[in-house]
N, C-alpha and C positions, 0 to 999 in steps of 0.2 A: 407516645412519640410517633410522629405522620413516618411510614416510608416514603421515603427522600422518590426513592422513582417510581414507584407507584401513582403520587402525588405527581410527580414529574409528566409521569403518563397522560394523567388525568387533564392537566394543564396542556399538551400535542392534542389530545383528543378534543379540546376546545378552540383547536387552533391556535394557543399561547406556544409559537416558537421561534422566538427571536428574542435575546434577551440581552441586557447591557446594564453596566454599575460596577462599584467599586466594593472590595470585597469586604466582609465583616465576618468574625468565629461564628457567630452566631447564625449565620445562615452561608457559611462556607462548601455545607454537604450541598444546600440546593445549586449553590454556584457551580461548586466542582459535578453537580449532575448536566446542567446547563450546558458549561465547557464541554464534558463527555460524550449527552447526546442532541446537543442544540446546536444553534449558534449564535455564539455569544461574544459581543465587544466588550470589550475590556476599555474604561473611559477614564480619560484622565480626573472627572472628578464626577460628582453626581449631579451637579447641574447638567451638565455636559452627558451625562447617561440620559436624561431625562431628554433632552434635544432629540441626539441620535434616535432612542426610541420612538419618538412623537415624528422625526421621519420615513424612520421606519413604516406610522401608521399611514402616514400619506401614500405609502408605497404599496399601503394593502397588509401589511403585517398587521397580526396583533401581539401589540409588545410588554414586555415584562422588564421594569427597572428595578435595580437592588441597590439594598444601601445601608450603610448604619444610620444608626440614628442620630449622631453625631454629628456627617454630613447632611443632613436633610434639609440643613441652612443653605449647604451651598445649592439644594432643587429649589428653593422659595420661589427663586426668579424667576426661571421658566415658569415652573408648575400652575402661578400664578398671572406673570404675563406672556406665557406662549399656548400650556393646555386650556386653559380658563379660558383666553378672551377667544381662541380660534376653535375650541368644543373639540379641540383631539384629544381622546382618554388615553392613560396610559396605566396598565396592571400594575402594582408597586407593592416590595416589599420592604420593611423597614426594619430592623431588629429594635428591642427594645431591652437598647443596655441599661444600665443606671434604672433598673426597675426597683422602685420603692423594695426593702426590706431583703433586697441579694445582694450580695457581696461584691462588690465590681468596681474597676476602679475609677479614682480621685475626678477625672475627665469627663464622664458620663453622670454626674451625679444630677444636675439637673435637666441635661437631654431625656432622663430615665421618669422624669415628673411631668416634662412638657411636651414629651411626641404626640400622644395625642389630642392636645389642646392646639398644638400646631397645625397637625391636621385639622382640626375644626374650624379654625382661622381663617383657613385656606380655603373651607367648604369644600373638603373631600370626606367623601363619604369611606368608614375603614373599619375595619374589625379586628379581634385577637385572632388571630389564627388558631383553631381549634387542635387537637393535637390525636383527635380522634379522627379516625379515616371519613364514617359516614358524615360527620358535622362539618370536618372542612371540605369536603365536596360539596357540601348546600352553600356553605361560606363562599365557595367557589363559583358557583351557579347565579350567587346573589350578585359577584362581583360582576361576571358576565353581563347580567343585566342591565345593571349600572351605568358600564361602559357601551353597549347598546344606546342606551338614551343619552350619547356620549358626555358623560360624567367618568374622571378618573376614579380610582377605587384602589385604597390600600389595606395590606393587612401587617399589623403589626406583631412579630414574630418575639418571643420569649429563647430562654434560652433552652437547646437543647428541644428543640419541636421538631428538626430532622435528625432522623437516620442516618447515620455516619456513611458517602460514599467516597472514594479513595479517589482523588485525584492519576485520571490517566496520562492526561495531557503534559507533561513535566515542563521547567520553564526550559527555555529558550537557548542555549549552548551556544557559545559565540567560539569561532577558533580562537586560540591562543597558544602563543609558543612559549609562553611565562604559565609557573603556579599561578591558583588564584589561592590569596594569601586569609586566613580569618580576618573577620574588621573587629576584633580584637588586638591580634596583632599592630594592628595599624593604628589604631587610637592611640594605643602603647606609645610610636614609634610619635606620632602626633603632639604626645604631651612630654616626650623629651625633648624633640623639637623647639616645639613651641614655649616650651618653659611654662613655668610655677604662677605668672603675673597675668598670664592671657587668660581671657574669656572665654570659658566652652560650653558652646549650647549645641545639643544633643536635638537631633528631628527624633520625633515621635514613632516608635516601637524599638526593636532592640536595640537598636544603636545607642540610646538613651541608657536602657539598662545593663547596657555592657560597660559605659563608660563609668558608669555608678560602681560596678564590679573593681573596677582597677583604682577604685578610692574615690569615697563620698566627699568631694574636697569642696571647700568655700566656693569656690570661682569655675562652678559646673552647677548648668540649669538643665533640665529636663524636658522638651518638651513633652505634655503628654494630650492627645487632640490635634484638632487646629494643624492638620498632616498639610505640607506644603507652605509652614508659613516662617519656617524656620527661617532663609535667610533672608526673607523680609526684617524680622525681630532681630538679626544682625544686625542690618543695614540700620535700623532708628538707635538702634543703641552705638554702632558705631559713631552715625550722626552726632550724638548728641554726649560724646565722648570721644573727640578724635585723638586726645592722648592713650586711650587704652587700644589693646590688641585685641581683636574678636576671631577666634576660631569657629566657625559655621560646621556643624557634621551632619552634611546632607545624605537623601538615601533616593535613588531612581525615582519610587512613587512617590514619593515625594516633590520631586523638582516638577516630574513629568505634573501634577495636580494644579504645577501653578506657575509654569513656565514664562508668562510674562514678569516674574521678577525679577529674571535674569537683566533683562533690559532695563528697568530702574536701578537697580545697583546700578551696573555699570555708567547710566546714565549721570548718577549723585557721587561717583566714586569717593568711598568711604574711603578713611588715611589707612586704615590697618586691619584687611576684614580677607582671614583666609577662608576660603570656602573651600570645603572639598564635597567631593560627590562619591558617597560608597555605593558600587551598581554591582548588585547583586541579583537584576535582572527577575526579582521577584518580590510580590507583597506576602517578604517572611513568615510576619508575625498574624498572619491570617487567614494562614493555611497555605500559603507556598506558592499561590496562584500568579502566574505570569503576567509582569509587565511589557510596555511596549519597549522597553527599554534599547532591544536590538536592534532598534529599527533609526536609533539616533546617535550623531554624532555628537556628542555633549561639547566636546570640544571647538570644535565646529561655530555650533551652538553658542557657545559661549563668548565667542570673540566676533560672530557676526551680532550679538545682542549689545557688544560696546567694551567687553570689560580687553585690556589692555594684555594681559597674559593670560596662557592658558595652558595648563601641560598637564601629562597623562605621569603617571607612576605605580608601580608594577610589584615594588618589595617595600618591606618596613624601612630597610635601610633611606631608599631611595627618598621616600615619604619624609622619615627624618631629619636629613639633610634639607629637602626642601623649607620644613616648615622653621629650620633653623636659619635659612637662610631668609626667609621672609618674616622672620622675629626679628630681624638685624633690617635690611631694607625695608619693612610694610608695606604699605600700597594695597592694593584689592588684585587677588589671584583667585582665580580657578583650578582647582587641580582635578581631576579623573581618575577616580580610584577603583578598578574592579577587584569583588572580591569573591569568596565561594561562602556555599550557605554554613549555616552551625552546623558543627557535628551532632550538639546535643543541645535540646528545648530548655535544659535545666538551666535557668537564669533568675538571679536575683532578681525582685523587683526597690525599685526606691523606696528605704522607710523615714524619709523625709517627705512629708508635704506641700506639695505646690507652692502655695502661698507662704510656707514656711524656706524655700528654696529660691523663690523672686526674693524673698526679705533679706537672707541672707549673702545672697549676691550681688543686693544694693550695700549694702554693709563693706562689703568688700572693697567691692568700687567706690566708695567714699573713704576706707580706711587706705585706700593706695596714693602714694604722691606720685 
């Protein structure tokens, strides 16, 4: 196992200090080292990391982007039509979830096959990252290189290659004159609301598996990956079902990763598509690290992107009543939900399978009149 700042160091000592990307467990101590003693943007998605960095280098930095491997679709674009054709390098590290023969989940299973065939695609030149101090300092020296004869240069990270460092930086604190309520609670308050017949798709990390907590029921999908695409995957399915009721459970990083969707909905307005937003002001499930979240009025947001209402709510009760009342009128609503983190990481995950969980919810919606 590399120390996390040692490593850290060693990357300052090369002049890698400027860093950007979205976070993953798997290289969360190097993040949380980053945020500690760099500086580090926090992007709404990894294409987008990948930009910001590549300005960064016009600016004279040399930059270091992070990412899962997951998202590594969303750097394609640049990587390939902005580093490539314009020969600005960028440092890059990439976790590599879904690695052949570890246990990981449903999501990752062929990103864990294909990173770096991807990378090769792409004609970046990349390594494992060694977990040994002297080898990944050569690793490092080689990447240097590389980026000198301005070629970008990744290294693809295993699990458990840093040293655990503790996030100093905490998220973001917003005043409030209200509790901030679990989104447990809320989901609760959500599906009594919303009643037995609605559609409920979960965004990807806990919120997914908390809903799954309060009952693995027919007409609940999961997202798991694909962060930001949730109320997109409302919006076609409402389209293409505007007698059913679609409950959207968005989450900050989430929306923040794909924010022009807001403005398609609202644009197609779906007959019966509630969305809520739980802002929690942090990427929970991957190690706690702060969103930009404070820095936006969702609501705001919301109604200048087209969609027709938009309202903030505070208690389970208040949530309830809403979503009881827009089970009876439909229509496309926005709602803004702040919440506080979990008290405890101990959460079920889905023992349903994806494709077993899309099947079952086409079932559904074709067994409902």
């Amino acid at each position: 196992m590399l120390d996390t700042a040692a490593f850290g160091t060693a990357l300052k000592e090369r002049n890698f200090d400027f860093y950007s990307g979205v976070p993953c467990s798997f290289l969360k101590d190097l993040i949380n080292y980053a945020i500690n003693e760099a500086f580090y943007v926090m992007a709404a998605n990894e294409g987008d990391a990948v930009a910001i960095c590549t300005g960064a280098a016009l600016g004279g930095k040399k930059p270091v982007v992070l990412m899962q491997n997951s998202g590594l679709g969303n750097a394609v674009s640049p990587l390939t039509s902005l580093n490539a054709i314009f020969r600005i390098p960028v440092l890059g590290f990439v976790s590599l979830r879904g690695e052949p023969g570890l246990k990981d989940e449903p999501q990752h299973e062929l990103m864990g096959v294909i990173t770096g065939k991807m990378l090769e695609t792409m004609h970046i030149d990349y390594a494992v990252l060694s977990a040994d101090k002297s080898e990944a300092l050569m690793q490092l020296d080689a990447a240097d290189r590389c980026m000198a004869e301005g070629r970008s240069f990744f290294f693809i990270v295993k699990k458990e290659t840093f040293s655990k460092v503790e996030l100093k930086k905490t998220i973001i604190e917003l005043p409030n004159t209200t509790p901030l309520f679990q989104r447990t609670e809320m989901l609760r308050a959500i599906k009594k609301g919303a009643g037995s017949k609605s559609l409920y798709l979960a965004t990807t990390g806990f919120t997914g598996r908390e809903l799954y907590e309060l009952g693995d029921d027919p007409n609940n999908l999961y997202m798991v990956g694909s962060l930001g695409c949730i109320s997109s995957l409302g919006l076609g399915l409402s389209l293409a079902k505007p007698g059913k009721s679609v409950v959207v459970l968005d989450g900050d990083a989430s929306l923040i990763m794909r924010m022009g969707s807001l403005a398609v909905n609202a644009f197609y307005k779906p007959a019966a598509m509630f969305h809520v937003l739980f802002d929690n002001r942090c990427h929970e499930s991957t190690g706690g690290q702060f969103t930009v979240a404070p820095g936006v009025d969702f609501i705001r947001l919301a109604l200048a992107s087209g969609y027709s209402s938009a309202i903030a709510v505070n208690t389970p009760e208040e949530l309830e009543e809403c979503a009881k009342t827009w089970s009876e009128q439909r229509g496309l609503l926005f709602v803004y939900c702040p919440v506080g983190l979990r008290s405890s990481k101990d959460l079920a995950r889905p023992s349903i399978k994806p494709p077993d969980a899309a099947q079952r919810l086409i079932n559904f919606i074709h067994s409902e009149v």
